[in-house]
KEBARO-240994 format. One line per 3 residues: number of its first residue (from 0); their letters; for each residue x, y, z of N, C-alpha, C. Coordinates in nm, 2 decimals, decimal comma. Layout:
# residues N
NUM	a	X/Y/Z/X/Y/Z/X/Y/Z ~ ...
//
This chain:
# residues 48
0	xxx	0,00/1,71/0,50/-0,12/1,79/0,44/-0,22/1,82/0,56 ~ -0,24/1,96/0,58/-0,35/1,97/0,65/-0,50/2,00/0,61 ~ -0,59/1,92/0,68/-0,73/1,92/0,66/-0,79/2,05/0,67
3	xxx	-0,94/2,09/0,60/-0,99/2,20/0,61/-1,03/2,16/0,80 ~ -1,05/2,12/0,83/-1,08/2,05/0,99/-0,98/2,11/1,04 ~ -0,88/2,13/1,00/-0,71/2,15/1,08/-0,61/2,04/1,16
6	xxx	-0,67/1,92/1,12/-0,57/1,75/1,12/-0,50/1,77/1,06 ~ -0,38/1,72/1,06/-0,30/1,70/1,00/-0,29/1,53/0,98 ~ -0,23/1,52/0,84/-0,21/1,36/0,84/-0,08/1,35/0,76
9	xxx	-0,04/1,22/0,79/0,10/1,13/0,75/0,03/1,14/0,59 ~ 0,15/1,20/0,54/0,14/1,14/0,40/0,08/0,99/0,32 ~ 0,19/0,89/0,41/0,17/0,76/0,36/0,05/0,73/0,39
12	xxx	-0,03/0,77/0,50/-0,16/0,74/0,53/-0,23/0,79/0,43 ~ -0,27/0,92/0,37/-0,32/0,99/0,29/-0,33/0,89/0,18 ~ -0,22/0,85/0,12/-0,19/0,74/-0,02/-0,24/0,66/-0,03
15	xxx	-0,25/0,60/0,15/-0,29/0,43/0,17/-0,44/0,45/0,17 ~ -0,51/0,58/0,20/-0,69/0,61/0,20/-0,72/0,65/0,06 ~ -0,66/0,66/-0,05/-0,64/0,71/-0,19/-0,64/0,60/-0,25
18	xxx	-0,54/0,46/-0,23/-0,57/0,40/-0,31/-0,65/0,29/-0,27 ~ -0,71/0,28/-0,12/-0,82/0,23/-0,10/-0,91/0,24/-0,17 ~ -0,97/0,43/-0,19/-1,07/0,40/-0,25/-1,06/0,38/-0,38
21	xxx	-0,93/0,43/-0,45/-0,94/0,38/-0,60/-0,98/0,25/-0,60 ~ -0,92/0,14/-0,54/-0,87/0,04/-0,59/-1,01/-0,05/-0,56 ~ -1,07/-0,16/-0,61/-1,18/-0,23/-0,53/-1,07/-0,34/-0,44
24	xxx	-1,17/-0,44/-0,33/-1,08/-0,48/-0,29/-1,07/-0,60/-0,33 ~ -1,13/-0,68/-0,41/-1,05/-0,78/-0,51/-0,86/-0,71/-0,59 ~ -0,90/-0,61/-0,62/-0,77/-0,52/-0,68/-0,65/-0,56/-0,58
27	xxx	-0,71/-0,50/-0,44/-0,58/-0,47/-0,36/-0,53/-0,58/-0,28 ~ -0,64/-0,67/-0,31/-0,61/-0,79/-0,22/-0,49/-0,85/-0,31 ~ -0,51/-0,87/-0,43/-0,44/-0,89/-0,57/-0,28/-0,84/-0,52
30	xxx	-0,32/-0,76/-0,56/-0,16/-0,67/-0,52/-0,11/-0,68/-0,38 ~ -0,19/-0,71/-0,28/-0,10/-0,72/-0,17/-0,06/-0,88/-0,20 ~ -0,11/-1,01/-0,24/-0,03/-1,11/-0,27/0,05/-1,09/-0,36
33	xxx	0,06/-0,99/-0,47/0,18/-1,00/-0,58/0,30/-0,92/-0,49 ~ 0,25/-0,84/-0,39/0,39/-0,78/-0,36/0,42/-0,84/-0,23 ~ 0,37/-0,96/-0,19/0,41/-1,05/-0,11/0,49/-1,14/-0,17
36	xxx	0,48/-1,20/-0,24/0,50/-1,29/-0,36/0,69/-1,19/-0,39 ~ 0,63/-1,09/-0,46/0,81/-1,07/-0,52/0,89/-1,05/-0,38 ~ 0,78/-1,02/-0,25/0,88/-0,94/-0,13/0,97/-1,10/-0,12
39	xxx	0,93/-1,22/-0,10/0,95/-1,34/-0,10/1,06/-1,40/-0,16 ~ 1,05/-1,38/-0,32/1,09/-1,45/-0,40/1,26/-1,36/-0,42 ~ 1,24/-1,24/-0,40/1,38/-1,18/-0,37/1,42/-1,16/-0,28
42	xxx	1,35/-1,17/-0,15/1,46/-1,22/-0,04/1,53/-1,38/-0,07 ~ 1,42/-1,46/-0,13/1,51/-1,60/-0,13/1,64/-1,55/-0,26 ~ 1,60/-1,50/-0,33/1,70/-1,45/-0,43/1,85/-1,42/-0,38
45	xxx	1,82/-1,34/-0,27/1,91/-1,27/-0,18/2,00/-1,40/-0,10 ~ 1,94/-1,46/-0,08/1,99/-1,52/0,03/2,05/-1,68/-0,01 ~ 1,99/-1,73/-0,14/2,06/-1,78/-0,22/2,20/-1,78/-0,30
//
């Protein structure tokens, strides 16, 4: 996506500044341990 400025930016960046500001950061802190948590719990899955 390019900026009215004429930047261009990485998509995934764009998403990760989006749901920054949706998100408060109690929210994302939340979600970054639950998707630590399942990243975790299905590699041991895996490897079990």
């Amino acid at each position: 996506m390019v900026h009215i400025d004429g930047s261009a930016e990485d998509p995934a960046i764009m998403l990760e500044k989006k749901i920054d500001k949706t998100l408060s950061y109690k929210d994302q802190n939340e979600l970054k341990q639950n998707f630590s948590i399942d990243m975790r719990n299905s590699i041991k899955s895996t490897i079990s």
